[in-house]
KEMAR-966116 format. One record per residue (C-alpha): residue number from 1; x, z, y; residue in one letter. Coordinates in nm, 3 decimals, padded with zeros to 5 digits, always signed. Each point is the difference from the previous one (the first is absolute). Layout:
residues N
NUM|X|Z|Y|A
...
//
This chain:
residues 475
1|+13.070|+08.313|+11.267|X
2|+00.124|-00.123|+00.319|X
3|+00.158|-00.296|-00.171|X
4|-00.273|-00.085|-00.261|X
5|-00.240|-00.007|+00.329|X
6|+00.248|-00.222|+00.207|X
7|+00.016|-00.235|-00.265|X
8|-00.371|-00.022|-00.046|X
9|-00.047|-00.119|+00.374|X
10|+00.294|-00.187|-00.037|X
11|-00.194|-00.150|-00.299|X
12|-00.365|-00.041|+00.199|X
13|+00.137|-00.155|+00.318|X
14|+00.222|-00.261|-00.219|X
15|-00.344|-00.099|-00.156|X
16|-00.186|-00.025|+00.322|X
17|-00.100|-00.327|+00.140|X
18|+00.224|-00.075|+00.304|X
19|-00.109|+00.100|+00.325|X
20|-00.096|-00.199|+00.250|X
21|+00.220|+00.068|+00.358|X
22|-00.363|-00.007|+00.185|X
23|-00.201|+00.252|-00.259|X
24|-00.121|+00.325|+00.181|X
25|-00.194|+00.140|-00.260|X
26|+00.102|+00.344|-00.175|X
27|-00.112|+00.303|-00.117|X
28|-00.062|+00.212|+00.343|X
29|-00.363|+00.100|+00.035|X
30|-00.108|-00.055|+00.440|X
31|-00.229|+00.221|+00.187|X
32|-00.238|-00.325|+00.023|X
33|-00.004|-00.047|-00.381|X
34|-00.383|-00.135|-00.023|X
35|-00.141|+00.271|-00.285|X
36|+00.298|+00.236|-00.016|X
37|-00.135|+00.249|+00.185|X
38|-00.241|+00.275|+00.000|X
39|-00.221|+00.032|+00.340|X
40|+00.228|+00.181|+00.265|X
41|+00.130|-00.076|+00.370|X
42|+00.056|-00.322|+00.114|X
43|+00.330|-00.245|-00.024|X
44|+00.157|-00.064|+00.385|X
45|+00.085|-00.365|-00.024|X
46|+00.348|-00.097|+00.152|X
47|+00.145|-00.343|+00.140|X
48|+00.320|-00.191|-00.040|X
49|+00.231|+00.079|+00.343|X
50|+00.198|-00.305|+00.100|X
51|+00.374|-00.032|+00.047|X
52|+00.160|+00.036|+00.271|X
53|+00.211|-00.328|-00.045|X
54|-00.354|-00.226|-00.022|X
55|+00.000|-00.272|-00.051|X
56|+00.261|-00.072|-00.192|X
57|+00.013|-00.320|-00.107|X
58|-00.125|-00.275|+00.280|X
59|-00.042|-00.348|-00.022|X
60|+00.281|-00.170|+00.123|X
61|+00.058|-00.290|-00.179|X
62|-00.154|-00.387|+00.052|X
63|-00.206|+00.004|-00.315|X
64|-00.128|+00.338|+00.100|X
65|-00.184|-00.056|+00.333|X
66|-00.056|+00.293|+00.177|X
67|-00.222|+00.182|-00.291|X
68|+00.189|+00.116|-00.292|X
69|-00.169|+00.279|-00.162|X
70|-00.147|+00.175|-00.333|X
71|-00.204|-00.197|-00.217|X
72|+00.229|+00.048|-00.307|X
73|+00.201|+00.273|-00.164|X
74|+00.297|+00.217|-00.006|X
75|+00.234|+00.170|-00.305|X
76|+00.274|+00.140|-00.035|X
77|+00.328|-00.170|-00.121|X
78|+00.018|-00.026|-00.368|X
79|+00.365|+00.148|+00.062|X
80|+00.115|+00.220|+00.221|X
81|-00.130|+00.129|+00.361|X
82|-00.193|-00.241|+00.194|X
83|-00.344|-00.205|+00.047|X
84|-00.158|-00.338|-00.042|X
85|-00.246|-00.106|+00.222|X
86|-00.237|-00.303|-00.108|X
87|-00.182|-00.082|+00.357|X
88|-00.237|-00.266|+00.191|X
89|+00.054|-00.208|+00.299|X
90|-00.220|-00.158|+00.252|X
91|+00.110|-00.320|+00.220|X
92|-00.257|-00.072|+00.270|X
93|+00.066|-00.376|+00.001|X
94|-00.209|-00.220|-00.139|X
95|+00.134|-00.213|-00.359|X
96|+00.368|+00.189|+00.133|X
97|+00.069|-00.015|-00.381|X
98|-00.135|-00.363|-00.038|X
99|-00.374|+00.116|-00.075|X
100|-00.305|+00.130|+00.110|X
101|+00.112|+00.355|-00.071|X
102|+00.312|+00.159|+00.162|X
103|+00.038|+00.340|-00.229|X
104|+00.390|+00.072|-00.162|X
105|+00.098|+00.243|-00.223|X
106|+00.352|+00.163|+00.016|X
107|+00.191|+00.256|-00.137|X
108|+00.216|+00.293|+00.106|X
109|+00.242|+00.278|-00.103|X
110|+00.106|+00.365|+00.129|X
111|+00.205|+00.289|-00.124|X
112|-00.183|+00.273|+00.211|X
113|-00.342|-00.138|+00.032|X
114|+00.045|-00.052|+00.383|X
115|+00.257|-00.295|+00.073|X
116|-00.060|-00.279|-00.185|X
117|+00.184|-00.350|-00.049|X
118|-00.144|-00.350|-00.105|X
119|+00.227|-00.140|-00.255|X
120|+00.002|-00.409|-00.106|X
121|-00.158|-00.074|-00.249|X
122|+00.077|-00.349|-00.041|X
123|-00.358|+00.007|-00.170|X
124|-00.220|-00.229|+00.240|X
125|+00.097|-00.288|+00.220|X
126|-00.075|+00.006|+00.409|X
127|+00.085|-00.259|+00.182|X
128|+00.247|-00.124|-00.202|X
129|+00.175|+00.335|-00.066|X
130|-00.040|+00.264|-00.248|X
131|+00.202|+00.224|+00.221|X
132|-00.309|+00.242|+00.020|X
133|-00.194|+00.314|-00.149|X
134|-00.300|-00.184|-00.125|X
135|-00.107|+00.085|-00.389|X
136|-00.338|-00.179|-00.009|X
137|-00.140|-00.326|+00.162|X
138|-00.125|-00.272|-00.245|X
139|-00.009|-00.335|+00.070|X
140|-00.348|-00.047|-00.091|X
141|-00.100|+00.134|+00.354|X
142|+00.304|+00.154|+00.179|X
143|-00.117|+00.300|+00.229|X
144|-00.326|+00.070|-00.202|X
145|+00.172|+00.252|-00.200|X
146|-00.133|+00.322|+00.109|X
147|+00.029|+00.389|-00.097|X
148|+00.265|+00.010|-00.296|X
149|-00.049|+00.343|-00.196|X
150|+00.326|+00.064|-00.207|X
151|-00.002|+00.212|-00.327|X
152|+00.299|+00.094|-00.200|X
153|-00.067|-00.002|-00.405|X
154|+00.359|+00.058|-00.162|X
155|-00.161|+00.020|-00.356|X
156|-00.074|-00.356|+00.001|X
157|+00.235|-00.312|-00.065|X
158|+00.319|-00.048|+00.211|X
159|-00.140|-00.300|+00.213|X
160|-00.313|+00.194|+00.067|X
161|+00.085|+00.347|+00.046|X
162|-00.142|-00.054|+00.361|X
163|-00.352|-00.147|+00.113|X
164|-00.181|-00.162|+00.273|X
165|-00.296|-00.037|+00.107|X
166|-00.144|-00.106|+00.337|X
167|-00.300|-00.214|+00.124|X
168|+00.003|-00.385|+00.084|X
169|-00.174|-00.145|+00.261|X
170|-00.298|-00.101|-00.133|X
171|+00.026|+00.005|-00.325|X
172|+00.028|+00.362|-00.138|X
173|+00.321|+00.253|-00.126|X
174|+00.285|-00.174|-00.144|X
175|+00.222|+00.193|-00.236|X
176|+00.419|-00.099|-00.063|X
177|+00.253|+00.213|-00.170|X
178|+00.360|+00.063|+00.083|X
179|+00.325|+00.174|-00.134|X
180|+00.125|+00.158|+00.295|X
181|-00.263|-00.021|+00.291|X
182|+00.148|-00.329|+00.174|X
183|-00.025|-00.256|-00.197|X
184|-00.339|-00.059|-00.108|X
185|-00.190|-00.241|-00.285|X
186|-00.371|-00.098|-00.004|X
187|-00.196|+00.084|-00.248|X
188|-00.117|-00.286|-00.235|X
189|-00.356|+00.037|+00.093|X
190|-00.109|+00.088|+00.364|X
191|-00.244|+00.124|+00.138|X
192|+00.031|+00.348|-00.181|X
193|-00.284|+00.156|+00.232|X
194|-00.273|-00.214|+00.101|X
195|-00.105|+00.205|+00.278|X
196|-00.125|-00.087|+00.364|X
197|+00.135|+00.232|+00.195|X
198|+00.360|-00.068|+00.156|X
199|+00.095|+00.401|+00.000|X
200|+00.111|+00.181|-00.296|X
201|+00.220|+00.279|-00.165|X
202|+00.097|+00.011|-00.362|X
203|+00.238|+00.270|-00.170|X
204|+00.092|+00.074|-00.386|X
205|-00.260|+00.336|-00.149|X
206|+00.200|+00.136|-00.219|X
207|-00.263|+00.291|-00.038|X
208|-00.171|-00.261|-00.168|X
209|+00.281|-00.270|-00.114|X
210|-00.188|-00.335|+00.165|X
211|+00.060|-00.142|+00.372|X
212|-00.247|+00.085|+00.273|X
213|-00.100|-00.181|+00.276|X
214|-00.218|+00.053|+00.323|X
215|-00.074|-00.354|+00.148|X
216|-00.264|-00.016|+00.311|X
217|-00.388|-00.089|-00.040|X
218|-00.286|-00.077|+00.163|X
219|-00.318|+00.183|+00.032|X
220|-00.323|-00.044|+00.228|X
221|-00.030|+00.365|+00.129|X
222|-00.233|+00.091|+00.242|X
223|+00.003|-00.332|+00.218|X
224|+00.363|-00.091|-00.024|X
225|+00.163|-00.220|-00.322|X
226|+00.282|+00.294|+00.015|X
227|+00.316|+00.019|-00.123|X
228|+00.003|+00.251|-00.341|X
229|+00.246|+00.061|-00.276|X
230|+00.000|-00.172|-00.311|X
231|+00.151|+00.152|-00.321|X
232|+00.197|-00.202|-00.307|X
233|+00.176|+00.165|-00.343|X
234|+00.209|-00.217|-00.269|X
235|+00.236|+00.068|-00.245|X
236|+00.145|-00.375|+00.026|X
237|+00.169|-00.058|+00.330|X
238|-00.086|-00.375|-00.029|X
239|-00.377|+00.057|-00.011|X
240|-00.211|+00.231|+00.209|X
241|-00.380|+00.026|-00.019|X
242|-00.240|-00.075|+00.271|X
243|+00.019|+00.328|+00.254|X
244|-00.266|+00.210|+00.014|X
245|-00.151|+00.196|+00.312|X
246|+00.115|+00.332|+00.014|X
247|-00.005|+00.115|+00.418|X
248|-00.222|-00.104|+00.261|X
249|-00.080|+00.146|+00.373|X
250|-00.241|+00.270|+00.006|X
251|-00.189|+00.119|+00.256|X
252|+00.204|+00.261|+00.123|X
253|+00.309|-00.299|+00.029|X
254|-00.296|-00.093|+00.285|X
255|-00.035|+00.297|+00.197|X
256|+00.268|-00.095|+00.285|X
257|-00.242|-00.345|+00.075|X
258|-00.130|-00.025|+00.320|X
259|-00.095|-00.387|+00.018|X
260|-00.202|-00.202|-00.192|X
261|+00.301|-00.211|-00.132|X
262|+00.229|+00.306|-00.100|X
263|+00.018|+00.126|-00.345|X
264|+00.289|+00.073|-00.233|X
265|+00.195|-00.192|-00.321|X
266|+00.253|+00.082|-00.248|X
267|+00.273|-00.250|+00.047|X
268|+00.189|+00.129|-00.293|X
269|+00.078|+00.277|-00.221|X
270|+00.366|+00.094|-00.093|X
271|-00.049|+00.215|-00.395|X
272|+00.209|+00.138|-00.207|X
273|+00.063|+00.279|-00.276|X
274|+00.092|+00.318|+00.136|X
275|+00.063|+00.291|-00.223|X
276|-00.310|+00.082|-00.259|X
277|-00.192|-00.197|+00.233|X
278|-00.032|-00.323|+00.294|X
279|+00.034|-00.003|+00.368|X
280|-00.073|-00.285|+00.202|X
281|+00.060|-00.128|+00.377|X
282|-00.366|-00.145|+00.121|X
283|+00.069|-00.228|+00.289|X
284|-00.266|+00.063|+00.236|X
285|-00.078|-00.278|+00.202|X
286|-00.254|+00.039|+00.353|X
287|-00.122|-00.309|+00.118|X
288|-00.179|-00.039|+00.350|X
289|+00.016|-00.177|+00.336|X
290|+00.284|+00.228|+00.113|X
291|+00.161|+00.130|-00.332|X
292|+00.126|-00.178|-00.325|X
293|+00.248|+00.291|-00.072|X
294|+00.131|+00.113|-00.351|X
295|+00.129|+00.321|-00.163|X
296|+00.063|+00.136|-00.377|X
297|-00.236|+00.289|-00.092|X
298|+00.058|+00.209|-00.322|X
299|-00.223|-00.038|-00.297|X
300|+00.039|+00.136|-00.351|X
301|-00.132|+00.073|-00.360|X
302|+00.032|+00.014|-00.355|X
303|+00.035|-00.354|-00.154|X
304|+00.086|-00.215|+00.303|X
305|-00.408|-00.194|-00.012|X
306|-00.169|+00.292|+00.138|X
307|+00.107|+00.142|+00.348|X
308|-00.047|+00.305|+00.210|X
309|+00.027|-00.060|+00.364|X
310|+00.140|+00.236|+00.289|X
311|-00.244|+00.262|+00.087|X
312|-00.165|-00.073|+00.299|X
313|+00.124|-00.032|+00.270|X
314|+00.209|-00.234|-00.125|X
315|+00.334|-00.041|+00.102|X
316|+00.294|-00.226|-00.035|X
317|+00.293|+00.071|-00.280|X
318|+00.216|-00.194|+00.243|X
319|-00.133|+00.002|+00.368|X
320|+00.022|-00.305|+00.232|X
321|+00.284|+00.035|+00.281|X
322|-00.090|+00.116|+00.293|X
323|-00.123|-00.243|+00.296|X
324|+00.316|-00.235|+00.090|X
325|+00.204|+00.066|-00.337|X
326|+00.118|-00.259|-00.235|X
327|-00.243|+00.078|-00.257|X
328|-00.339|+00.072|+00.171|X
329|-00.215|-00.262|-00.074|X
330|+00.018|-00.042|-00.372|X
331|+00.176|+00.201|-00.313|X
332|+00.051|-00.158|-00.338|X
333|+00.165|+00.231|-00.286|X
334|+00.210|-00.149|-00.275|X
335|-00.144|-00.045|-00.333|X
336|+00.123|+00.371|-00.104|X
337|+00.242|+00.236|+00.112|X
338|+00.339|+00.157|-00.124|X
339|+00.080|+00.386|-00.063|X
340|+00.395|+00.057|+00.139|X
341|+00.144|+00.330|+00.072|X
342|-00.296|+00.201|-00.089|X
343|-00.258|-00.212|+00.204|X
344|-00.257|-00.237|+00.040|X
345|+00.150|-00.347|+00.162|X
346|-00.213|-00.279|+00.170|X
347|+00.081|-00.309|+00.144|X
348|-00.263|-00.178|+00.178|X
349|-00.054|-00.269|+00.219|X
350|-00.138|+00.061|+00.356|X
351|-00.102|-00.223|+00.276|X
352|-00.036|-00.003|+00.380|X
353|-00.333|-00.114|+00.052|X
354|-00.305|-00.032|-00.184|X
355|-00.096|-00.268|-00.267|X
356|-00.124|-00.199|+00.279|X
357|+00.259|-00.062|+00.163|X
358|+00.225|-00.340|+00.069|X
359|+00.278|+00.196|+00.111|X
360|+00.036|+00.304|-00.231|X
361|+00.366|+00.086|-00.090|X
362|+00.051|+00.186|-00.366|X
363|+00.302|+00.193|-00.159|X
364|+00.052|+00.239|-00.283|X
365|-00.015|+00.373|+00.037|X
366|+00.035|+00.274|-00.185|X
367|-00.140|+00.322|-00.036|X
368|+00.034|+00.309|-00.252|X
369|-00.213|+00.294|-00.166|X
370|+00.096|+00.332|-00.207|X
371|+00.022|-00.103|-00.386|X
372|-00.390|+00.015|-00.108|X
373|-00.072|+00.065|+00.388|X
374|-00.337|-00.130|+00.018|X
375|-00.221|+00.307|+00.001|X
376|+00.096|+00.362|-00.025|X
377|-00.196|+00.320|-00.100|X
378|+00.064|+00.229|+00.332|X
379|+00.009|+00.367|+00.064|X
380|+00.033|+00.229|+00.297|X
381|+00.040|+00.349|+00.035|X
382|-00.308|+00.035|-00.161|X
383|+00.081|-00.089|-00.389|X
384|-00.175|-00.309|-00.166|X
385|-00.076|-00.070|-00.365|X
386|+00.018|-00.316|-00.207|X
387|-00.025|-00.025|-00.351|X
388|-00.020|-00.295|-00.234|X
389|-00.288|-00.084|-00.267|X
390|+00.161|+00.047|-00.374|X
391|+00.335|-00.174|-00.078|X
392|+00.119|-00.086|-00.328|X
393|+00.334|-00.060|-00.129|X
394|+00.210|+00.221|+00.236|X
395|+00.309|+00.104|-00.063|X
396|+00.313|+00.042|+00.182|X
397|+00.112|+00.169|+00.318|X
398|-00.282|-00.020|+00.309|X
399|+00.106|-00.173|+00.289|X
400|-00.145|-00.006|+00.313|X
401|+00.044|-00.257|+00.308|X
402|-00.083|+00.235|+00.278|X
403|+00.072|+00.110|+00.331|X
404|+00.034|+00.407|-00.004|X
405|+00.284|+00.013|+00.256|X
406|-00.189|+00.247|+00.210|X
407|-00.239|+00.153|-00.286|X
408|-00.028|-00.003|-00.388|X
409|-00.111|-00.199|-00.275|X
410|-00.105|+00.178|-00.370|X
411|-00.177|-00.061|-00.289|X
412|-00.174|+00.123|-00.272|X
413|-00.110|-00.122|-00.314|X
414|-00.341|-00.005|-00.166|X
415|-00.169|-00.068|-00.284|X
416|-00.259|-00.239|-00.058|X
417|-00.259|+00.278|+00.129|X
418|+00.188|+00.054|+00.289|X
419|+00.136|+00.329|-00.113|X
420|+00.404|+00.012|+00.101|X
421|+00.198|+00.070|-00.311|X
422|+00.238|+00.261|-00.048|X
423|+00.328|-00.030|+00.144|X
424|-00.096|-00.284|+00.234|X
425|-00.205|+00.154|+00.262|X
426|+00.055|-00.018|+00.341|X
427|+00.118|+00.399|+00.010|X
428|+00.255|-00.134|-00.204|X
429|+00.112|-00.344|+00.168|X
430|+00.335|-00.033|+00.184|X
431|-00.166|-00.192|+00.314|X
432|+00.172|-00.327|+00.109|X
433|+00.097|+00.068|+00.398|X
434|+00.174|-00.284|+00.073|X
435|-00.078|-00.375|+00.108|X
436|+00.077|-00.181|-00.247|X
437|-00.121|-00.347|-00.232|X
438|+00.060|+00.165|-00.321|X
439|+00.035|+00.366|-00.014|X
440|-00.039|+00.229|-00.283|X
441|-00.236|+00.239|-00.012|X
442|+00.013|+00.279|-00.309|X
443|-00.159|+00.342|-00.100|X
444|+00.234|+00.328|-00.106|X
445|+00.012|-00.022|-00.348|X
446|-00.089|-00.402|-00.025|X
447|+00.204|-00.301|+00.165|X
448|-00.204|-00.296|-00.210|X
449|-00.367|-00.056|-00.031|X
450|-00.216|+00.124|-00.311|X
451|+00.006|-00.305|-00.282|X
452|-00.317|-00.105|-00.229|X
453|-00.257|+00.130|+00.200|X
454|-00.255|-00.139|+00.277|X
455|+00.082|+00.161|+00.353|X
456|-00.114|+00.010|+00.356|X
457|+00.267|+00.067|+00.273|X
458|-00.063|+00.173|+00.263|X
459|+00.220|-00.004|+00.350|X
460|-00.064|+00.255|+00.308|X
461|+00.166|-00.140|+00.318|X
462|+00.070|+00.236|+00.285|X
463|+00.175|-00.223|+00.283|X
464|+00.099|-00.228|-00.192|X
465|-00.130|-00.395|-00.138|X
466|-00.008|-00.153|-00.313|X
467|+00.079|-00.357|-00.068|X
468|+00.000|-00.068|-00.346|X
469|+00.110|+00.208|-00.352|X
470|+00.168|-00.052|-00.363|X
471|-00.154|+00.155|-00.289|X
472|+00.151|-00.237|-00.254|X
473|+00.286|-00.147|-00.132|X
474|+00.192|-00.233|+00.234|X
475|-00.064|-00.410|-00.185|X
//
């Protein structure tokens, strides 16, 4: 049986589309799943805590000015251990790259994620040398190149298993394809995107099969032509629909104003699949006489249109620095990020000073989470219960992302009428006491989960948090 059942994956996995190196979506179910859950306590949000090392990669090349940050992407090597890092420079001078614009875009590589080197390219010419790290600067307007999203799609030809797309100066999102990452080919037609606004982030759904795309707006909100998030979906890489609006300041985004010119935009939203459902980065942006700061703030939901925003108050995902640090003015987040060693990896770009200011440096930082992190279920001495609305198609072990280090963690199974089933009540469960991303949780007499029936699952928590859960075979 054993054998029959190995070959049958073996089978499935060889028939599977290939993957792409950024995808993040899978079969875990979060605590913040919009609909998942029946009425109980509330989730206890959680940020990303920065390394230690930060920042680690600084500008310190000519072409790079002193701003070199995140815009753009990171993935993995297609082979073996290490990173590539697809990032956006800023050079203060005027027409320093022979135009009115004075943005470059470079590229990077690391084998641990915190020391990185700038290999030649030999792709783009500067000053008479192509003894540099540039990967994009077209000679239609060199500099006006700005914010180059990345996305790996291995399932397509040879000399496009990568794609680009980032937005030129003033004439929308251009879109060019590549074999490896470095060397890169325009598309025949560009624009791909006409869009106005010079900020967006765009990542392969493969809940969905089609590219997404999150490119800024305007909106006339409450006295102020704002900054808002726009939203675009296409299966064909080479042609993108008109964005829609999707995310604009509410009142609450107000509260902090105290003068009459304050109020808030979004500068940008950073999307992406994320298990059975879509987490985003909102970049909230305060404008005023005295503050033009920006910071990511965590939104999710179901279909990646529709978004839930942090309970108020709201806080950051990723908080500025603290007064004085390199990145307390301004945080940017790349277009997604990775999952290595069991957690949540982000690489962002953080300035100095606000968006104001003439003298702001920037660098790239990075900061990590717990694997599905963003939200936990929490418990004290005093137990708590969650349970989900009904589930079909279980099957399989249950698995449990959860912090019972100093507590427990068990289940029970019910029925659609919320009646726990014999042999999988919580008298019965072997309770997970560990911390732990994926840790097994079974009953006395029963290891998997009940097949061909509609279930609820309910958890009771005593000290302990949960993250996220697998009731489901692993795709």
């Amino acid at each position: 049986m054993f054998v029959i059942a190995f070959l049958l994956a073996a089978a499935q996995a060889a028939s599977q589309q290939p993957r792409s190196l950024g995808g993040l979506d899978g079969p875990w179910r979060l605590a913040i799943e919009p609909g998942l859950w029946e009425p109980g306590p509330r989730v206890t949000f959680h940020s990303f805590e920065k390394h230690a090392a930060n920042p680690v990669l600084r500008p310190d090349r000519e072409w790079e000015g002193s701003s070199a940050y995140l815009y753009g992407t990171v993935l993995p090597a297609e082979s073996g251990p290490g990173l590539r890092m697809w990032y956006h420079a800023y050079v203060r001078a005027p027409e320093f790259f022979g135009s009115k614009h004075s943005y470059s875009n470079a590229y990077a590589e690391s084998r641990d994620g915190i020391h990185w080197t700038k290999p030649f390219l030999d792709a783009i010419p500067f000053r008479g040398s192509l003894a540099n790290n540039m990967f994009l600067m077209r000679e239609r307007g060199p500099g006006a190149d700005h914010a180059p999203n990345v996305i790996h799609t291995p399932w397509d030809a040879p000399d496009r298993r990568y794609k680009l797309i980032n937005y030129v100066y003033y004439d929308g999102y251009w879109g060019a394809v590549s074999a490896d990452g470095k060397q890169w080919k325009d598309l025949p037609r560009n624009p791909v995107l006409e869009d106005p606004g010079d900020v967006g982030n765009f990542v392969w759904d493969a809940n969905r099969g089609c590219y997404i795309g999150y490119p800024k707006t305007f909106s006339q909100e409450r006295g102020f032509r704002r900054r808002c998030v726009g939203f675009s979906e296409t299966r064909d890489f080479a042609q993108w629909p008109k964005s829609k609006p999707i995310l604009a300041p509410d009142i609450e985004d107000d509260r902090w104003v105290t003068s009459s010119d304050g109020h808030t935009d979004f500068y940008g939203l950073s999307a992406f699949p994320y298990q059975n459902m879509y987490v985003g980065f909102l970049w909230i942006y305060r404008i005023d006489r005295m503050e033009q700061r920006i910071w990511p703030e965590l939104v999710y939901g179901k279909d990646g249109v529709h978004w839930t925003r942090h309970p108020t108050p709201r806080a950051p995902v990723l908080p500025l620095g603290s007064p004085g640090t390199w990145d307390d003015g301004m945080i940017f987040t790349s277009n997604h990020p990775l999952i290595r060693d069991d957690k949540l990896v982000l690489y962002y770009g953080g300035f100095d000073g606000p968006h104001d200011s003439r003298t702001a440096n920037a660098a790239v930082g990075l900061a990590t989470m717990r694997r599905d992190g963003f939200a936990s279920f929490d418990a004290g001495r005093a137990p708590a219960v969650v349970t989900t609305k009904t589930l079909a198609n279980v099957s399989g072990p249950l698995a449990v992302n959860a912090n019972a280090s100093a507590g427990a963690i068990a289940a029970e199974v019910l029925d659609a009428n919320g009646a726990a089933l014999p042999g999988y009540t919580l008298a019965e469960c072997e309770p997970v006491r560990v911390n732990s991303v994926r840790a097994e949780i079974r009953w006395k007499t029963r290891r998997d989960l009940p097949t061909g029936r509609p279930v609820k699952l309910r958890f009771r928590l005593e000290s302990a948090e949960l993250y996220s859960f697998l009731a489901g075979p692993v795709r």
